[in-house]
N, C-alpha and C positions, 0 to 999 in steps of 0.2 A: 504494500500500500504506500500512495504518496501521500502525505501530510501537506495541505495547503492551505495557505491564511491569506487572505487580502486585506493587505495593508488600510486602514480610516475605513473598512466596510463593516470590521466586526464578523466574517466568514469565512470561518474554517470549517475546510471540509476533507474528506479522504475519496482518492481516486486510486481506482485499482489501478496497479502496474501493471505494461503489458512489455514483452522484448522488443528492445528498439523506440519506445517513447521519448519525445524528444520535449523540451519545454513548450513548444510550440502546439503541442499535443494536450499538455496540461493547463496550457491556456484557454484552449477553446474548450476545455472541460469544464471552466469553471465560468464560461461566459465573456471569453476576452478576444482579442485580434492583439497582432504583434506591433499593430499601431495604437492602440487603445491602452495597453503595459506592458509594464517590462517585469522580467524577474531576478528572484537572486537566491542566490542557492552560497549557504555558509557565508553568505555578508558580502557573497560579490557575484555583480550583473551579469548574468549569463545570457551569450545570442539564443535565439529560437532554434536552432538548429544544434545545440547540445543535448547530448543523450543526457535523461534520467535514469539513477538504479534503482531499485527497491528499497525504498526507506525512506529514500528522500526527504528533506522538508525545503516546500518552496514558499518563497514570499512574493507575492502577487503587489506592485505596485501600478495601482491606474494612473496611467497619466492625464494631467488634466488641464485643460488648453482654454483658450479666449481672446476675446478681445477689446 
């Protein structure tokens, strides 16, 4: 299982692990685009395109924009 928390949302949630999951996989598990947040894994920002292992815990930052 991945352990995931989004960052000012208050939601934590667990997504099953699958072989080959990439952050970008775990994003849109919990409702996100790789325009929308970013993540971090162990305190540092990880691309979309990094594998997750089992156990993980990721931090779900939204980004948030205006003008």
């Amino acid at each position: 299982m991945i352990r995931v928390k989004v960052l000012g949302r208050k939601i934590e949630r667990e997504v099953e692990w699958r072989k080959g999951m990439t952050v970008k996989d775990i994003l849109r598990e919990v409702g996100f685009n790789t325009e929308s947040a970013i993540a971090r894994i162990n305190g540092r920002v990880v691309l979309e395109d990094e594998k997750v292992e089992d156990g993980t815990e990721v931090e779900v930052i939204p980004v948030v924009s205006g003008g």
